[in-house]
Gaussian input, Z-matrix of N, CA and C with variables (Angstrom, degrees):
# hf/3-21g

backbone

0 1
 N
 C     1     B1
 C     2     B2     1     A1
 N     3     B3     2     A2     1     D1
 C     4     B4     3     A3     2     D2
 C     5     B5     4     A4     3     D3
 N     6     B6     5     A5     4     D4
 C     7     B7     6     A6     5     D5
 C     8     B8     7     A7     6     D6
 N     9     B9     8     A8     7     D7
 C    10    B10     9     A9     8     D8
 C    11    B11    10    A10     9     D9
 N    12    B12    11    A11    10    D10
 C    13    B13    12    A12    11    D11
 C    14    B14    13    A13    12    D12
 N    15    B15    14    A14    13    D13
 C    16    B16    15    A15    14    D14
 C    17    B17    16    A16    15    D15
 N    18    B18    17    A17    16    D16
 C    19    B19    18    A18    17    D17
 C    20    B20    19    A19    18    D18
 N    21    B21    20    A20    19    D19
 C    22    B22    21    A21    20    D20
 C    23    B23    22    A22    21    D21
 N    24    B24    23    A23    22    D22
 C    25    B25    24    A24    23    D23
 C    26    B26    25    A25    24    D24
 N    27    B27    26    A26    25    D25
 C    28    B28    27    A27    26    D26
 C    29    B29    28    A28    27    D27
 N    30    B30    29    A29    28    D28
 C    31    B31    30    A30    29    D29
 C    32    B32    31    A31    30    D30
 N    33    B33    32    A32    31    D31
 C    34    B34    33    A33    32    D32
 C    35    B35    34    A34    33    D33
 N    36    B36    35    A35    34    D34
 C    37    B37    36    A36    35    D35
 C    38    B38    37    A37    36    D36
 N    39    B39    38    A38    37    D37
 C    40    B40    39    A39    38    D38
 C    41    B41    40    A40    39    D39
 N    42    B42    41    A41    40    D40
 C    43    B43    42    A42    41    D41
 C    44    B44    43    A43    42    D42
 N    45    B45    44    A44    43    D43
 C    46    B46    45    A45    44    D44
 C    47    B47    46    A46    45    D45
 N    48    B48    47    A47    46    D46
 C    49    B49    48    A48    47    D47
 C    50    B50    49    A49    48    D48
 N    51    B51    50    A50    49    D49
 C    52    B52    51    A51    50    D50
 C    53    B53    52    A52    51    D51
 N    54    B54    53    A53    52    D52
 C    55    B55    54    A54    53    D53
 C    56    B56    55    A55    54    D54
 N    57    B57    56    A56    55    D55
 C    58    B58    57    A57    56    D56
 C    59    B59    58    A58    57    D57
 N    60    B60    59    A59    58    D58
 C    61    B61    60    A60    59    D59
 C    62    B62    61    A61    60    D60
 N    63    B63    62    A62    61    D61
 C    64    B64    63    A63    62    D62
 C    65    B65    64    A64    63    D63
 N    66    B66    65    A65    64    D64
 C    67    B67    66    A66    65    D65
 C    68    B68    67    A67    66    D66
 N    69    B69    68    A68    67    D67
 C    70    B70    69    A69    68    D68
 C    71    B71    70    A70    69    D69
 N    72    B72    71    A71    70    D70
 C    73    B73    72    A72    71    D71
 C    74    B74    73    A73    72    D72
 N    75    B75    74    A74    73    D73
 C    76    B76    75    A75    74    D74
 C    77    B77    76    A76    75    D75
 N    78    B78    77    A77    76    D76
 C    79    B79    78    A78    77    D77
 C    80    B80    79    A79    78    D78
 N    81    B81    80    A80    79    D79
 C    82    B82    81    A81    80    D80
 C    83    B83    82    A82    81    D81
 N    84    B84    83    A83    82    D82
 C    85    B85    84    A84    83    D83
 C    86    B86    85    A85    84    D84
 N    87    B87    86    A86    85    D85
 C    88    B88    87    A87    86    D86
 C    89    B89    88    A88    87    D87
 N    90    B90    89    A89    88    D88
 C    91    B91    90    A90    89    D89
 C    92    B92    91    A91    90    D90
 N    93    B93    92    A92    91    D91
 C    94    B94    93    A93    92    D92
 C    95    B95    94    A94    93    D93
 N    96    B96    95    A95    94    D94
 C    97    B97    96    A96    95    D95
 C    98    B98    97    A97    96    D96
 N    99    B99    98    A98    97    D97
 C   100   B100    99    A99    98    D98
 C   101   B101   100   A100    99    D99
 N   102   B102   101   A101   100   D100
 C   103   B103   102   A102   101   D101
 C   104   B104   103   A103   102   D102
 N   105   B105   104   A104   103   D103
 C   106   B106   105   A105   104   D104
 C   107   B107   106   A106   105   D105
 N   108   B108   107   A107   106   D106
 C   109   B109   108   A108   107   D107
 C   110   B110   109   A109   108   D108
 N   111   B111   110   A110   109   D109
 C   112   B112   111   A111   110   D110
 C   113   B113   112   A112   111   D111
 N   114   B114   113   A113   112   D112
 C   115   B115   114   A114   113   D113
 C   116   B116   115   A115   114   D114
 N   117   B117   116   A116   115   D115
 C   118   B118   117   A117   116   D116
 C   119   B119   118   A118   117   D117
 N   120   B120   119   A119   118   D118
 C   121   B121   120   A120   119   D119
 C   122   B122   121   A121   120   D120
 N   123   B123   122   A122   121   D121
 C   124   B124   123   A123   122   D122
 C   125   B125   124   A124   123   D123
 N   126   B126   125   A125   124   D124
 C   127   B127   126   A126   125   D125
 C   128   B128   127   A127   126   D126
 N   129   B129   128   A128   127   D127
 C   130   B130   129   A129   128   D128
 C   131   B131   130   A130   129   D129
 N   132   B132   131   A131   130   D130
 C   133   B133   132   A132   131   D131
 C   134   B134   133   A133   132   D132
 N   135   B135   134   A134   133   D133
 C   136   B136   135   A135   134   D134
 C   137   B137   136   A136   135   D135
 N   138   B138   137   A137   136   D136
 C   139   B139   138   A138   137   D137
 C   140   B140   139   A139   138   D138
 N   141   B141   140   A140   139   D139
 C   142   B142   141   A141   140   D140
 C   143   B143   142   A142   141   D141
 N   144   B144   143   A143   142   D142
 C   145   B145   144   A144   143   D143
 C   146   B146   145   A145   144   D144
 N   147   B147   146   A146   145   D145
 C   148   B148   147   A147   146   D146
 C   149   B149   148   A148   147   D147
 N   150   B150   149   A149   148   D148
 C   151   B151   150   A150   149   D149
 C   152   B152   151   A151   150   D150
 N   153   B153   152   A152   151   D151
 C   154   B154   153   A153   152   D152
 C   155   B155   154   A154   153   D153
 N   156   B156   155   A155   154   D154
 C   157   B157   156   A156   155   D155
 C   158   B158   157   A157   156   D156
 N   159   B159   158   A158   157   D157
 C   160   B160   159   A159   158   D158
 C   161   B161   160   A160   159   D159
 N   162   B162   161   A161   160   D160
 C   163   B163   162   A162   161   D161
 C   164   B164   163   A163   162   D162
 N   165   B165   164   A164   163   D163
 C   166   B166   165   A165   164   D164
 C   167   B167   166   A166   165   D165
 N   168   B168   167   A167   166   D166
 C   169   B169   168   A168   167   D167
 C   170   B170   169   A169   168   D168
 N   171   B171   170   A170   169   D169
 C   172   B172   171   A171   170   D170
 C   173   B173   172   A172   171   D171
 N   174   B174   173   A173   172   D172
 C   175   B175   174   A174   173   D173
 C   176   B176   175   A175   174   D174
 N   177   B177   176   A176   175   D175
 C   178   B178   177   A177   176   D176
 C   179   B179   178   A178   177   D177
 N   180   B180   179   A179   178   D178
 C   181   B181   180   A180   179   D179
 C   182   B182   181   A181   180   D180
 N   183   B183   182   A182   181   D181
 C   184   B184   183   A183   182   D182
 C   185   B185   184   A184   183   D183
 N   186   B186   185   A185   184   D184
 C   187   B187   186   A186   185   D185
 C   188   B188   187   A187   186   D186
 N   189   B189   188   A188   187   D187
 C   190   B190   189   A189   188   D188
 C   191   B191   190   A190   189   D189
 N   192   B192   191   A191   190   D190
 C   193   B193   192   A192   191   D191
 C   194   B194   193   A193   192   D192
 N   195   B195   194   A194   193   D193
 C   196   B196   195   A195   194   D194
 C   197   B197   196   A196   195   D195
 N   198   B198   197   A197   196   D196
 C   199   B199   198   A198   197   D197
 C   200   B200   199   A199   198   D198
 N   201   B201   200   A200   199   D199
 C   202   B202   201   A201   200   D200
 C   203   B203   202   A202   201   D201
 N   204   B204   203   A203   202   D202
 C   205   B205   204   A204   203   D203
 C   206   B206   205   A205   204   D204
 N   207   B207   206   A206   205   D205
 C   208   B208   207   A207   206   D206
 C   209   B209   208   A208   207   D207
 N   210   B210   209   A209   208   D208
 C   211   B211   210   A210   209   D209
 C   212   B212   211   A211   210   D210
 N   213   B213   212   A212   211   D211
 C   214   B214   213   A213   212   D212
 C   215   B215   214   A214   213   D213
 N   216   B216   215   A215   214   D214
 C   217   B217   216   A216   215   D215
 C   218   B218   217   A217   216   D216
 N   219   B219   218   A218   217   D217
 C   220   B220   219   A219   218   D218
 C   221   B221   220   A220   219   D219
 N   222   B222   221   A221   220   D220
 C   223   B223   222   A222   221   D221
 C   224   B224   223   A223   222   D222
 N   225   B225   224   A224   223   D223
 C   226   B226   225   A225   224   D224
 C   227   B227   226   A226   225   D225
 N   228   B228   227   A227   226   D226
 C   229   B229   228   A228   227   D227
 C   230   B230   229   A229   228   D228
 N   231   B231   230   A230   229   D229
 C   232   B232   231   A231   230   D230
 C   233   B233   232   A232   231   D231
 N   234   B234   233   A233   232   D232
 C   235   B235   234   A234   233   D233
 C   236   B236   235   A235   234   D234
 N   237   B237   236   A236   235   D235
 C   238   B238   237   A237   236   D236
 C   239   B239   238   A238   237   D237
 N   240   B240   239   A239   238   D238
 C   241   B241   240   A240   239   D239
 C   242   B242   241   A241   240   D240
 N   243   B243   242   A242   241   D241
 C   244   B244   243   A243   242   D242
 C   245   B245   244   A244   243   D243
 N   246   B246   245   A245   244   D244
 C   247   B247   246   A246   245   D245
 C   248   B248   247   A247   246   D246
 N   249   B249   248   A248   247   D247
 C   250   B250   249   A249   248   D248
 C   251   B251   250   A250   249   D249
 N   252   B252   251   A251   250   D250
 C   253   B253   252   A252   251   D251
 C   254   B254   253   A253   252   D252
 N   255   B255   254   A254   253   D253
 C   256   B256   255   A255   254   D254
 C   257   B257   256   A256   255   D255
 N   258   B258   257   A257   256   D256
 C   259   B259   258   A258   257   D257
 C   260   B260   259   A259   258   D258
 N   261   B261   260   A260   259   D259
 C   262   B262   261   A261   260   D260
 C   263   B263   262   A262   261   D261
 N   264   B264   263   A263   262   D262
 C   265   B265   264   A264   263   D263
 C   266   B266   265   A265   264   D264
 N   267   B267   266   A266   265   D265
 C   268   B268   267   A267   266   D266
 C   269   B269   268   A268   267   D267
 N   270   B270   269   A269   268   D268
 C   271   B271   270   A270   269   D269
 C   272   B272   271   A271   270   D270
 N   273   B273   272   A272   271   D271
 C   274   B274   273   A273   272   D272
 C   275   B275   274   A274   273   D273
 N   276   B276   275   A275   274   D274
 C   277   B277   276   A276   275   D275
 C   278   B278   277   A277   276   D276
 N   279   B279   278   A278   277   D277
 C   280   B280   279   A279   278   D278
 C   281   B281   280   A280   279   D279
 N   282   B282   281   A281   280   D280
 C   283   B283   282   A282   281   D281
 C   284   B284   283   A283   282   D282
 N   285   B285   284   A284   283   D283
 C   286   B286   285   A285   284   D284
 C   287   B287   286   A286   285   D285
 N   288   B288   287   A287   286   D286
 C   289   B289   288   A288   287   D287
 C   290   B290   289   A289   288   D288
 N   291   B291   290   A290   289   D289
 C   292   B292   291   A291   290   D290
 C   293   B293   292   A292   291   D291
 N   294   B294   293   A293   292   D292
 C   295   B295   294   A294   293   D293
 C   296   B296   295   A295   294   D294
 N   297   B297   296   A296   295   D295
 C   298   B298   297   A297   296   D296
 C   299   B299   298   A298   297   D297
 N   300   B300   299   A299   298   D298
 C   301   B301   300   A300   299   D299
 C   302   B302   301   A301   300   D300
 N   303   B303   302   A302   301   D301
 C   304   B304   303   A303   302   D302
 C   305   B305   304   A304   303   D303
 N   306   B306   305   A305   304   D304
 C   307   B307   306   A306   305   D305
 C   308   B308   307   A307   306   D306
 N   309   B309   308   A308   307   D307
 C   310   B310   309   A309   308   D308
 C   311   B311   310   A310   309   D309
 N   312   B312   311   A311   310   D310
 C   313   B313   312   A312   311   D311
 C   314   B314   313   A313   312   D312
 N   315   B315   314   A314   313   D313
 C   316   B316   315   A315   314   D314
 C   317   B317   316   A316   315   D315
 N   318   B318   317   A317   316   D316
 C   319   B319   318   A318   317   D317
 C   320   B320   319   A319   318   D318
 N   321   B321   320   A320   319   D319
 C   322   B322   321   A321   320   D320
 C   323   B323   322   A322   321   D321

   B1=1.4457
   B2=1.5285
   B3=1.2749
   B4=1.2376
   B5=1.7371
   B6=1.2860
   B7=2.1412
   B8=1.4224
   B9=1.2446
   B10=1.3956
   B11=1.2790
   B12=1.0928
   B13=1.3961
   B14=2.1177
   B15=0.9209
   B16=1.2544
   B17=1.6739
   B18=1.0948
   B19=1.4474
   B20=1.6012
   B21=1.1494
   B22=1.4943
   B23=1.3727
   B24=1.4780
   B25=1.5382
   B26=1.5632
   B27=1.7042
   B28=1.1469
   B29=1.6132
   B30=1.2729
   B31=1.3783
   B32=1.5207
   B33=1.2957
   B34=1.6059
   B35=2.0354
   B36=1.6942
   B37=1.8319
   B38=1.5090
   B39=1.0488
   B40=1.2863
   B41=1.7464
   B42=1.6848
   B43=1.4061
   B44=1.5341
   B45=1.3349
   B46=1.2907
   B47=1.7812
   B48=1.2256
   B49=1.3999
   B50=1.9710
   B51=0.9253
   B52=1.4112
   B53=1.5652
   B54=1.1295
   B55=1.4544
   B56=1.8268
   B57=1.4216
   B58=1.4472
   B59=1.5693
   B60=1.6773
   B61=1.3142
   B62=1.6606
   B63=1.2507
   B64=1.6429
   B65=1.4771
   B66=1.3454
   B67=1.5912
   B68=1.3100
   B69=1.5628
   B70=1.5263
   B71=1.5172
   B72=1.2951
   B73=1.5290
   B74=1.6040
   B75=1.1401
   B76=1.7661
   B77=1.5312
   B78=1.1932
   B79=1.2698
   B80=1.6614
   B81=1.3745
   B82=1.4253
   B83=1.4619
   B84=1.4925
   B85=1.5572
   B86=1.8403
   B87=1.3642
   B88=1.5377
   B89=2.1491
   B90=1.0044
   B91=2.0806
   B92=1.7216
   B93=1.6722
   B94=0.9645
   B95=1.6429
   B96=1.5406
   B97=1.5904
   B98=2.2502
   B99=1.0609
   B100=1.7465
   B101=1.0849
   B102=1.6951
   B103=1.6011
   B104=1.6191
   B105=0.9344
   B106=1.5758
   B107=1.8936
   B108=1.7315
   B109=1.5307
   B110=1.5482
   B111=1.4099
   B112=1.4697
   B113=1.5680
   B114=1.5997
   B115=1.0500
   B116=1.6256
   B117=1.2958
   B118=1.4512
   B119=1.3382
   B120=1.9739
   B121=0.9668
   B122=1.7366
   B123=1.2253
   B124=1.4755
   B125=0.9946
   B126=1.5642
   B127=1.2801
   B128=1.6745
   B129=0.9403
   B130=1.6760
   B131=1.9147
   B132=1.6613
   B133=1.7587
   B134=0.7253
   B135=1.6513
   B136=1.8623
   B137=1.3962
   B138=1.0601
   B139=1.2958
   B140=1.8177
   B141=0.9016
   B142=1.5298
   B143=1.3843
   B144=1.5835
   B145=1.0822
   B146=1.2188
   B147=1.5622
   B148=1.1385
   B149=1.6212
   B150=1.7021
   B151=1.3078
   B152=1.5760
   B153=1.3430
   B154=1.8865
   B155=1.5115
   B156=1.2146
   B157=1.6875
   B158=1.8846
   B159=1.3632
   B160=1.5481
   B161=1.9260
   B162=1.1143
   B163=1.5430
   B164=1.4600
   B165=1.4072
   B166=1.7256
   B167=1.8541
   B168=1.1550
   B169=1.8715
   B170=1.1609
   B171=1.3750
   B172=1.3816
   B173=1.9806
   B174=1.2784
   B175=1.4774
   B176=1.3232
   B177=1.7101
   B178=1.2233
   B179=1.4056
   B180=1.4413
   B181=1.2631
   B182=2.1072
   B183=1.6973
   B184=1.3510
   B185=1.2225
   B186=1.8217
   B187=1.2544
   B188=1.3953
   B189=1.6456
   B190=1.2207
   B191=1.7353
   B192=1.4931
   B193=1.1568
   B194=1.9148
   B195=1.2270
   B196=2.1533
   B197=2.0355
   B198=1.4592
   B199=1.5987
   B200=1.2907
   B201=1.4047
   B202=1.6566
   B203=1.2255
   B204=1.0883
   B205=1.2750
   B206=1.8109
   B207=1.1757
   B208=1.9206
   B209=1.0783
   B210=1.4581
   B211=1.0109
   B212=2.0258
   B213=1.5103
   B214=1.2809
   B215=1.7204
   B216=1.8149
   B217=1.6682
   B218=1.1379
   B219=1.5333
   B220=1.3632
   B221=1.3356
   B222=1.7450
   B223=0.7930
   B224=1.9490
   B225=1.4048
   B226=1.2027
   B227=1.4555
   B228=1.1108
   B229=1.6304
   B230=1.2854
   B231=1.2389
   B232=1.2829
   B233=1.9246
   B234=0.9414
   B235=1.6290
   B236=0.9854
   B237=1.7731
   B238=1.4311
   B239=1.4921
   B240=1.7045
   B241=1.5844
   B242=1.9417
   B243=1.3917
   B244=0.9984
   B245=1.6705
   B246=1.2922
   B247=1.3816
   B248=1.4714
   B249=1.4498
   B250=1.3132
   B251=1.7810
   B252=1.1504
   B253=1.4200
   B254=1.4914
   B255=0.8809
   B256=1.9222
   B257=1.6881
   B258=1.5789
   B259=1.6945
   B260=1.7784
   B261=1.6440
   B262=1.3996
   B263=1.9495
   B264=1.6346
   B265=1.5453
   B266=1.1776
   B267=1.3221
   B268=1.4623
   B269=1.7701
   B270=1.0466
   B271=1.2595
   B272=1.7140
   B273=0.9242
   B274=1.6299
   B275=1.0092
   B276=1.7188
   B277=1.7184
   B278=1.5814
   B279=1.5482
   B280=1.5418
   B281=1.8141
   B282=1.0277
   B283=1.7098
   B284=1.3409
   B285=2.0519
   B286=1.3306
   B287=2.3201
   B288=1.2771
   B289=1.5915
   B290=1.5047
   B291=1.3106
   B292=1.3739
   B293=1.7192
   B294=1.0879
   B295=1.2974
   B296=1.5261
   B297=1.2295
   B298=1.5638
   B299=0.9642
   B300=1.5138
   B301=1.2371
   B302=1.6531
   B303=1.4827
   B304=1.3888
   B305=1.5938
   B306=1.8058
   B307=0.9533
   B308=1.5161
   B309=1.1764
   B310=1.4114
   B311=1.7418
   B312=1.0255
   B313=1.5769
   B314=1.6993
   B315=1.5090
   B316=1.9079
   B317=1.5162
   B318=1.4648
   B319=1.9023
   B320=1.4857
   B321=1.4545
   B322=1.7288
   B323=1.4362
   A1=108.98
   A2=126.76
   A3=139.73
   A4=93.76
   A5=139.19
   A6=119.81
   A7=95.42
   A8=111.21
   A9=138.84
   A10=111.28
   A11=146.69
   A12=138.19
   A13=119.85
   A14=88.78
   A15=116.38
   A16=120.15
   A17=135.73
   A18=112.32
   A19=151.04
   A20=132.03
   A21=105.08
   A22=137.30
   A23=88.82
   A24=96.57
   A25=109.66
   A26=114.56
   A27=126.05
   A28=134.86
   A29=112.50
   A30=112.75
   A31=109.49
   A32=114.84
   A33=104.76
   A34=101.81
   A35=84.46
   A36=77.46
   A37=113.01
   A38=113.48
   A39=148.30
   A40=89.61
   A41=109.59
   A42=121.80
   A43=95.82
   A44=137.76
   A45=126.67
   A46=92.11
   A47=131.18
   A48=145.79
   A49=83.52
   A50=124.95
   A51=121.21
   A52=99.96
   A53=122.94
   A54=120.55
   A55=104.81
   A56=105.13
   A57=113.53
   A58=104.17
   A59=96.38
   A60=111.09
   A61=121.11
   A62=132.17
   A63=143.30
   A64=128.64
   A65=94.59
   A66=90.28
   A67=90.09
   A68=136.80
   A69=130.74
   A70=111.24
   A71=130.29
   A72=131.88
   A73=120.06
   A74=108.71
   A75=133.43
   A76=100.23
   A77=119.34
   A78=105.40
   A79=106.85
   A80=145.32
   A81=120.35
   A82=121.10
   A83=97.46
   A84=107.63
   A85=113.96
   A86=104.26
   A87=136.55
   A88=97.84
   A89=91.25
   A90=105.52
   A91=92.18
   A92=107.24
   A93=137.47
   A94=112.85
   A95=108.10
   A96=118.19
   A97=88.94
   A98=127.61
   A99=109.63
   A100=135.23
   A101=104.97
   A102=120.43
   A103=107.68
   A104=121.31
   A105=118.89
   A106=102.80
   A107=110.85
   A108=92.37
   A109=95.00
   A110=150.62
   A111=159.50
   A112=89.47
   A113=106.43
   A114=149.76
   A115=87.28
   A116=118.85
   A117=110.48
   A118=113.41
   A119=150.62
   A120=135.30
   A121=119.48
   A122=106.01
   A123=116.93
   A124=132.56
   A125=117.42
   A126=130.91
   A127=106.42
   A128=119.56
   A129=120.29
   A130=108.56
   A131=93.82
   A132=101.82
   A133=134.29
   A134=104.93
   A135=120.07
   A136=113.69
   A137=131.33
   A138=122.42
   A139=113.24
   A140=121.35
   A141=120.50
   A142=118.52
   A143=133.91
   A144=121.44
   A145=131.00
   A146=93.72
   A147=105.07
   A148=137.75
   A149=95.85
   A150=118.18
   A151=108.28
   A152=96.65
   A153=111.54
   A154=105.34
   A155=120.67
   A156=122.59
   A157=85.23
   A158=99.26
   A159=125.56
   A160=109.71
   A161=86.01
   A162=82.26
   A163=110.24
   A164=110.22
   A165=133.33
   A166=82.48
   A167=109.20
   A168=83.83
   A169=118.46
   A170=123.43
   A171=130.10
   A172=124.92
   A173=92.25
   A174=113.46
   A175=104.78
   A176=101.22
   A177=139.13
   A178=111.52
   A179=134.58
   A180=130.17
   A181=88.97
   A182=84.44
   A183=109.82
   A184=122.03
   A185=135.18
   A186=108.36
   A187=107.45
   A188=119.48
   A189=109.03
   A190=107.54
   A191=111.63
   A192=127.46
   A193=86.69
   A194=80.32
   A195=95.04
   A196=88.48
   A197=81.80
   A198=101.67
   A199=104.23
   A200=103.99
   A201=123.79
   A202=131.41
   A203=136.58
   A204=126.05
   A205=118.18
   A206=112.04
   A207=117.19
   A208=82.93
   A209=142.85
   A210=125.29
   A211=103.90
   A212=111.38
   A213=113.70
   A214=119.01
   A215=102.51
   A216=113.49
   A217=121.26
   A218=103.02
   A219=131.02
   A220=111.53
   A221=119.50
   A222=137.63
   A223=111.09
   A224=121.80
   A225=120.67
   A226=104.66
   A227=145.87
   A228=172.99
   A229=133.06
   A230=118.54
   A231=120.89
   A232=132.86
   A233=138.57
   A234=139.40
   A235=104.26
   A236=103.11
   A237=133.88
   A238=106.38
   A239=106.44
   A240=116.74
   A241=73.46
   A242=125.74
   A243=139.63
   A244=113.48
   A245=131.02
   A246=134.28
   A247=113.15
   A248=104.75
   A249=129.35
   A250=107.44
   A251=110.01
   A252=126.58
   A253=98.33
   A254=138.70
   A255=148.27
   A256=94.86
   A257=91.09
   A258=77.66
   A259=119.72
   A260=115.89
   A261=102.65
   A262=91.09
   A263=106.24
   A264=114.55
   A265=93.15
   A266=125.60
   A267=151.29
   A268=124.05
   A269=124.76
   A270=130.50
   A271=93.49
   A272=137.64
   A273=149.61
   A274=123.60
   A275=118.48
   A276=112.34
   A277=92.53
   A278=133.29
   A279=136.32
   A280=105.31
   A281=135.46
   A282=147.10
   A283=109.74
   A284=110.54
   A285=101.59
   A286=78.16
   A287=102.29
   A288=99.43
   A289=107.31
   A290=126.97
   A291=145.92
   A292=98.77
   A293=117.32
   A294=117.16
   A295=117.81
   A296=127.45
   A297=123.94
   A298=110.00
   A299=127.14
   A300=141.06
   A301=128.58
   A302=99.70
   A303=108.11
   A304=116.50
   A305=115.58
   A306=98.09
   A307=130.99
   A308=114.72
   A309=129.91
   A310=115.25
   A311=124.32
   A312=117.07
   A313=81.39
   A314=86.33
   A315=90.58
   A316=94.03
   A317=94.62
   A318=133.49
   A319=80.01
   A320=101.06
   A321=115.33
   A322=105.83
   D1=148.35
   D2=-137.47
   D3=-110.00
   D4=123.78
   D5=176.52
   D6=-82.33
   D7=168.52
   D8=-163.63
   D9=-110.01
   D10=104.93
   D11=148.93
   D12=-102.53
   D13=148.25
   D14=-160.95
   D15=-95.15
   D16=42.91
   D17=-171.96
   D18=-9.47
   D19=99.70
   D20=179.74
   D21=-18.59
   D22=-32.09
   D23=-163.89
   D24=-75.34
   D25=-54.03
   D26=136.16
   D27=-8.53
   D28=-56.27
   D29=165.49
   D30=-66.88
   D31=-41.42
   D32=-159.78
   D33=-82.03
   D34=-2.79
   D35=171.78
   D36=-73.32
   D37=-46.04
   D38=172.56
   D39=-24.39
   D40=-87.00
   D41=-169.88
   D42=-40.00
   D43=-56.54
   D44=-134.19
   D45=-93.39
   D46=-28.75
   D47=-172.40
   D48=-67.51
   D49=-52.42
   D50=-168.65
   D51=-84.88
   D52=-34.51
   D53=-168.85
   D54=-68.97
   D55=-33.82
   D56=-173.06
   D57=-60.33
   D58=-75.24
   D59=-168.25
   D60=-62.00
   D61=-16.18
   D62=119.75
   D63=-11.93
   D64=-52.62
   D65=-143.06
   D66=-131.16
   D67=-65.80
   D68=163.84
   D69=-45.45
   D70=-51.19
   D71=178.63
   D72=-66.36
   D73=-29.20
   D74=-151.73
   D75=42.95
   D76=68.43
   D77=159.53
   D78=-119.60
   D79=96.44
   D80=-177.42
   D81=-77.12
   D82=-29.35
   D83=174.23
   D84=-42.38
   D85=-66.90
   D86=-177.82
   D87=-46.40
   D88=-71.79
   D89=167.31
   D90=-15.88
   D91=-91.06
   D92=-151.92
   D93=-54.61
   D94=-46.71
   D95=-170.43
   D96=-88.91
   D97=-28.17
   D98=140.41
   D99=-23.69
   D100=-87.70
   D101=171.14
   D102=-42.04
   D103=-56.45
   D104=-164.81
   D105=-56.25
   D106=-44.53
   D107=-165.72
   D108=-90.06
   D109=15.82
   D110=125.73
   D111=-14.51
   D112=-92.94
   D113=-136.77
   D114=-66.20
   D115=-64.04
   D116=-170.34
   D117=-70.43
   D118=-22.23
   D119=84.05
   D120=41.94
   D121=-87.39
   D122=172.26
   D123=-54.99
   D124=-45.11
   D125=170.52
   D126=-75.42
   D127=-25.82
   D128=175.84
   D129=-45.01
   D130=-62.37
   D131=164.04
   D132=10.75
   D133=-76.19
   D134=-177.67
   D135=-71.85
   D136=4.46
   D137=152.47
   D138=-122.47
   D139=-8.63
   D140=178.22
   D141=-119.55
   D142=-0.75
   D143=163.64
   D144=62.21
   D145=-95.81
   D146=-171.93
   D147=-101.43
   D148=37.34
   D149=-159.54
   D150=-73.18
   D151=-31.17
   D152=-168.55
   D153=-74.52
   D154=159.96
   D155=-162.38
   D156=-107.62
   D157=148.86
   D158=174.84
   D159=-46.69
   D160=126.77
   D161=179.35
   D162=-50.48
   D163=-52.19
   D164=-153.75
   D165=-71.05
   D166=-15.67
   D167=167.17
   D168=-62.37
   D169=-33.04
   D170=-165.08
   D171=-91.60
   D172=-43.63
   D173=169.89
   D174=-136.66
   D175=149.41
   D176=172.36
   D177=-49.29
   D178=54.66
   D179=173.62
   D180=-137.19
   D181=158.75
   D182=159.48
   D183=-88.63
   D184=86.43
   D185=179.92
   D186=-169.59
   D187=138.92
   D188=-146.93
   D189=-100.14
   D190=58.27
   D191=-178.06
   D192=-93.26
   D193=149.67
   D194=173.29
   D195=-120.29
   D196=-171.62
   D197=171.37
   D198=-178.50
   D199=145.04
   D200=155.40
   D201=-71.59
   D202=-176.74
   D203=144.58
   D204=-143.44
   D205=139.35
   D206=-158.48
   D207=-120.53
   D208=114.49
   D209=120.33
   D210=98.34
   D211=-114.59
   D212=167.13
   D213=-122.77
   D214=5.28
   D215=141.93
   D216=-77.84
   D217=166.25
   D218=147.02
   D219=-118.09
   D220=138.20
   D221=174.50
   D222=-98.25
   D223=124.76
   D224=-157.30
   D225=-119.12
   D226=98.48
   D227=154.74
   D228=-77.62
   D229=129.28
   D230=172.35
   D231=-132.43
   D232=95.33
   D233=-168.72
   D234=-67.05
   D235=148.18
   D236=-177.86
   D237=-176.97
   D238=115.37
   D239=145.37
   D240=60.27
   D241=83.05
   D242=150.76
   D243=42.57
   D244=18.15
   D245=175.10
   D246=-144.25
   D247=139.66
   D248=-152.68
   D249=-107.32
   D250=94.80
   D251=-166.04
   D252=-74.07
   D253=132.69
   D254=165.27
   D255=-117.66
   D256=99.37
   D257=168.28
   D258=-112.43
   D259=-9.49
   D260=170.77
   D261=-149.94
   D262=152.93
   D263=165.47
   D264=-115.22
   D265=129.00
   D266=179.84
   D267=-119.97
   D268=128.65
   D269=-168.45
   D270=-63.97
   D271=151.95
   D272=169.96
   D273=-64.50
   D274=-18.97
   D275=175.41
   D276=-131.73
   D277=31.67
   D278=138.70
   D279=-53.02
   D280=158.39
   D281=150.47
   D282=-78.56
   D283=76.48
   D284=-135.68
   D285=-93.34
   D286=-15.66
   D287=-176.40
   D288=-67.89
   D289=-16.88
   D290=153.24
   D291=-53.39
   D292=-109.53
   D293=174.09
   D294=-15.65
   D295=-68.46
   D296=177.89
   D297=-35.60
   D298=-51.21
   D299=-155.83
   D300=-117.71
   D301=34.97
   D302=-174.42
   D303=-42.50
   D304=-55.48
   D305=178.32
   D306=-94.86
   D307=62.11
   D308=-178.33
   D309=-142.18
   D310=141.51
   D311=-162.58
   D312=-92.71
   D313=146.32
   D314=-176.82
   D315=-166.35
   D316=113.99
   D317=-158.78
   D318=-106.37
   D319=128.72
   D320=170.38
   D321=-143.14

């Protein structure tokens, strides 16, 4: 089985993905039953890896980030030496290869 690490950045997507849909939406129910299939999603990882499709399927970059997809996220991951890095959850129509890739110029 594969350990899990989590990004900060990742977590604080997490907070704001629940903080939105909470509190801008008023839905807490909706927030909550989100985060949870995120999260289980995540925990899937450590045993499946390699379930998420290649980033570079999607955009014109080289890079061995994968992703999921929950719902109207993407969950963005990458393996190494048996651990499963989650470094950002991104809404699906954010410029999330923008974001991944701040410091890299990336023409779309």
């Amino acid at each position: 089985m594969y350990k899990l690490k989590i990004s900060p950045e990742a977590k604080h997507d997490l907070v704001e993905i629940k903080s939105y849909i909470s509190q801008d939406l008023c839905n807490q129910h909706a927030a909550e039953n989100l985060v949870s299939k995120i999260i289980d999603k995540i925990s899937g990882l450590q045993e499946r890896p390699g379930i998420g499709a290649p980033l570079s399927s999607v955009v014109d970059i080289n890079t061995d980030y994968r992703f999921l997809v929950c719902v109207n996220y993407l969950i963005f991951y990458r393996c190494e030496d048996e651990i499963v890095f989650v470094s950002r959850i991104l809404h699906g129509r954010r410029d999330y290869a923008r974001i991944l890739f701040a410091d890299l110029s990336v023409d779309e």
